[in-house]
N, C-alpha and C positions, 0 to 999 in steps of 0.2 A: 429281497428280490426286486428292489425298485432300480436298482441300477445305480441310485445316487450315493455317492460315495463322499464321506466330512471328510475334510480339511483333516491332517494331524495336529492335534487341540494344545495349544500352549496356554501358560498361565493368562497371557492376554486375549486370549481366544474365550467363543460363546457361542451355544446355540442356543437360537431360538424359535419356538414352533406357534405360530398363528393362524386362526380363521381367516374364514373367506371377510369378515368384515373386521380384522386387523386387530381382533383381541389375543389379545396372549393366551396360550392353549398351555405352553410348554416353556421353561428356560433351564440351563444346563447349571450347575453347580457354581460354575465357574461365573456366573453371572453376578453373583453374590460380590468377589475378589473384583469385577471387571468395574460395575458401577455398581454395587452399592445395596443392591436393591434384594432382602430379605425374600425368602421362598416364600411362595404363595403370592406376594406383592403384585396388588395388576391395577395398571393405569388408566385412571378414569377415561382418557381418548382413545387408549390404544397401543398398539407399537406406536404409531403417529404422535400418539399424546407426548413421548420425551423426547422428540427431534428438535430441531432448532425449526425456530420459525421460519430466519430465512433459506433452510432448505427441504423446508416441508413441499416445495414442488417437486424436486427431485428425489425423496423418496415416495411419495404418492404418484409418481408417474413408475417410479420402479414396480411397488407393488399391483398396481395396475397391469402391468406389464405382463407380471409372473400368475395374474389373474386371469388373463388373455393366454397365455400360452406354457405351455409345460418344460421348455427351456429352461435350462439355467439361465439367470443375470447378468450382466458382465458387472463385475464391482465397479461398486460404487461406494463413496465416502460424504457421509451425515455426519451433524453435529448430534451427539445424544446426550440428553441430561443425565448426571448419576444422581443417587438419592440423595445426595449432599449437596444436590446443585450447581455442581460444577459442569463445565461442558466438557466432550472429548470426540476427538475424530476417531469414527469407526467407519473403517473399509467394510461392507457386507458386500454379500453374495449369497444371491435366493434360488430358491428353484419349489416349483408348483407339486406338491406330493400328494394335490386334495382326493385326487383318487386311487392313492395309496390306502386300503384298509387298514393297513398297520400306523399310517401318520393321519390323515386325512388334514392335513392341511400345508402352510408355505412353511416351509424352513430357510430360515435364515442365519447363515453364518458369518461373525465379526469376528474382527479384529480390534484394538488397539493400535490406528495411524496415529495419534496423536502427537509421539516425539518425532514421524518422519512427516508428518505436515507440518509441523512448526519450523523443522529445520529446513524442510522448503520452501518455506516463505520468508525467513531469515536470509538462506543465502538467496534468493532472490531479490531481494530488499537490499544487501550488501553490494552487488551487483549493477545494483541503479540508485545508489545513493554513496555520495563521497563518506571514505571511510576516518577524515578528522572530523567533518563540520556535521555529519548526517544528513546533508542537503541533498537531495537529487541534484545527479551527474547529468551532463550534458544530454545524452540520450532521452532521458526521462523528461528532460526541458523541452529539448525538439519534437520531442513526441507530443507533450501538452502544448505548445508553443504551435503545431498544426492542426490539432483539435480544433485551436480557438478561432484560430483563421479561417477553419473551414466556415464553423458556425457561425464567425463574423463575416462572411461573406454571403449564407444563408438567411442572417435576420438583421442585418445591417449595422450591428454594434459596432466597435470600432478595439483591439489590440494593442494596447503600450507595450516595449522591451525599454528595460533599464540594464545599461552597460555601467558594471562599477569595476572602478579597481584603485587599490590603495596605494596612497601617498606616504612615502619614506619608509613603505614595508622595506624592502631590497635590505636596505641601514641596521633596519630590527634586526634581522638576519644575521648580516654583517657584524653587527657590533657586539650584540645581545644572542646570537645562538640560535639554531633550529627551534628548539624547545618554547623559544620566548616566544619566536613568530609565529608556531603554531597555536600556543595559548592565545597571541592576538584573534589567530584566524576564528578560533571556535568563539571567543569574543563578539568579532562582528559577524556574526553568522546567524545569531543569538539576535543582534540588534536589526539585523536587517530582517528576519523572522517576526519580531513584533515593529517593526514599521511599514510591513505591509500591510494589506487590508486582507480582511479574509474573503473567504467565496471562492473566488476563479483563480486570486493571484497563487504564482508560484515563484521559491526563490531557489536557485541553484549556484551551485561553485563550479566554476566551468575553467578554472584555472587554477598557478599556483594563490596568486593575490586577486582574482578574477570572480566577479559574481555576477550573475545576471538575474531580473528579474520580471517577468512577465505582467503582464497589467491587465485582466482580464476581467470584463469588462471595463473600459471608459465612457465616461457618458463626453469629455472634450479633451483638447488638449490640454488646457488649464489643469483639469485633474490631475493628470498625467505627471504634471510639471510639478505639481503642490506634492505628489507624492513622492516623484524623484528628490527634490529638496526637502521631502522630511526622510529618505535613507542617507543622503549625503552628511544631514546634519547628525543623525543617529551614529551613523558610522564612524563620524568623527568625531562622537563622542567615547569612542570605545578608551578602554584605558590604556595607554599606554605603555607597555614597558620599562622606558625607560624617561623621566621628565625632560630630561632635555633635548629630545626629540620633536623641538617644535613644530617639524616638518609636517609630520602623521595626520595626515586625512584621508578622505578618498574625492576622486573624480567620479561626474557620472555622465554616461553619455545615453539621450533619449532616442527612441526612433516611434512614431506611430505609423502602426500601419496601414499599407494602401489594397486594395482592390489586387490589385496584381501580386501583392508580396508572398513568399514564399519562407519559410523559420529561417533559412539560410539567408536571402535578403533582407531581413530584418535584423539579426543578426549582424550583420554585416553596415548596415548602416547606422546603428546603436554603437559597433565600437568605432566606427568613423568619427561619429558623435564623437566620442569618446576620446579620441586620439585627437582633435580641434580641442576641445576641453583643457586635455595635460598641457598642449602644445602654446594654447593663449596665456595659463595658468588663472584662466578664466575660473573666478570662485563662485558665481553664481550661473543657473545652468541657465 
């Protein structure tokens, strides 16, 4: 007669019945199949004790929640340990029974999210990242790319862009095949990934033969410069193709940013760079 009415229980489904201070009272059979964990089994913290740490705020503000008021929940999704120690995403949904004589306590029912979070953050990730090199796409550039600016504008650092783009790729193409070019492409994608520096920098493919690279923070422009010439050199060491291709390198063109700059003007002045560069056949930048 409490009015509250479970879920219809699939193999990936579980209830479970806890005190007002988050001891397990109660779990359903089905707990056993879900994660792992032998009847009777109770964790030393709690239901709290097998969550994930980084989302122990969010379920301790849930169960809070359902402590304060006799509502249902609206689900929500934790990380829960199973007894093997693995993690898995469960969508729950609580509701306050403590003054239910027949439960006296929260019940909580999961699910098994696990395979549609994972595949949500997959095609998400596919999404904002190019699908030969695995580099963040353009989007994901510009979006880090005004972060920095903001922040460089709030504590005075200073934003490098690196415009690159490859020498006698078109030829690779040409002469050697799709297949070949793209092998180059995941090549220098690979090179220009460990020639960056870690922390802030980002590198992305924002073209066919087209990469750029972010420089977050610089302490000068010399930085900037030393790092640009160590992806130009990287990059032209990639392997080759085809040997007689002596042409194969890449151009880079710099831009630091200014006070007023905007990812689009920077941007924009990086492949300027860029295009004086190809245009001098200028080899050093």
């Amino acid at each position: 007669g409490s009015g509250f009415k479970y879920r219809s229980q699939t193999a990936s489904d579980l209830v479970a019945g806890v005190d007002e201070t988050g001891q397990m009272r109660y779990s359903s059979p089905s707990a056993a199949g879900v994660l792992g964990y032998p009847a009777g089994w109770q964790s030393p913290g709690g239901v709290l004790g097998i969550v994930h740490p980084d989302d122990l705020p969010d379920a301790a503000g849930a169960l809070t929640a359902l402590l304060n008021g006799t509502g249902a929940t609206d689900p929500f999704i934790v990380r829960v340990q199973t007894f093997a120690g693995a993690w898995r995403h469960m969508e729950c949904v609580g509701v306050n029974l403590l003054d239910e004589p027949a439960v006296r306590g929260i019940v909580i029912t999961a699910r098994d999210a696990t395979d549609r979070v994972l595949l949500s953050e997959e095609l998400a990730h596919r999404a904002s990242h190019d699908e030969l090199t695995d580099l963040p796409s353009r989007r994901l550039l510009e979006s880090r790319l005004s972060d920095a600016l903001s922040r460089s504008s709030a504590d005075g650092t200073r934003v490098g862009v690196c415009f690159i783009d490859l020498d006698g790729f078109k030829q690779i193409n040409d002469t050697l095949g799709h297949a070949a070019g793209d092998d180059l492409l995941v090549d220098v994608a690979r090179r220009i990934q460990d020639a960056i520096r870690g922390g802030g920098d980002m590198a992305a493919r924002v073209g066919g033969d087209e990469f750029v690279v972010v420089l977050d923070p610089i302490t000068s422009p010399d930085e900037a410069l030393a790092v640009a010439r160590r992806l130009r050199d990287s990059v032209a060491s990639a392997t080759s193709p085809s040997p007689g291709l002596t042409t194969f390198g890449a151009s880079v063109g710099l831009a630091i940013g200014e006070p007023t700059d905007t990812p689009s003007s920077m941007l924009r002045r990086a492949d300027h760079a860029l295009y004086c560069a190809k245009q001098t056949r200028d080899s050093s930048i």
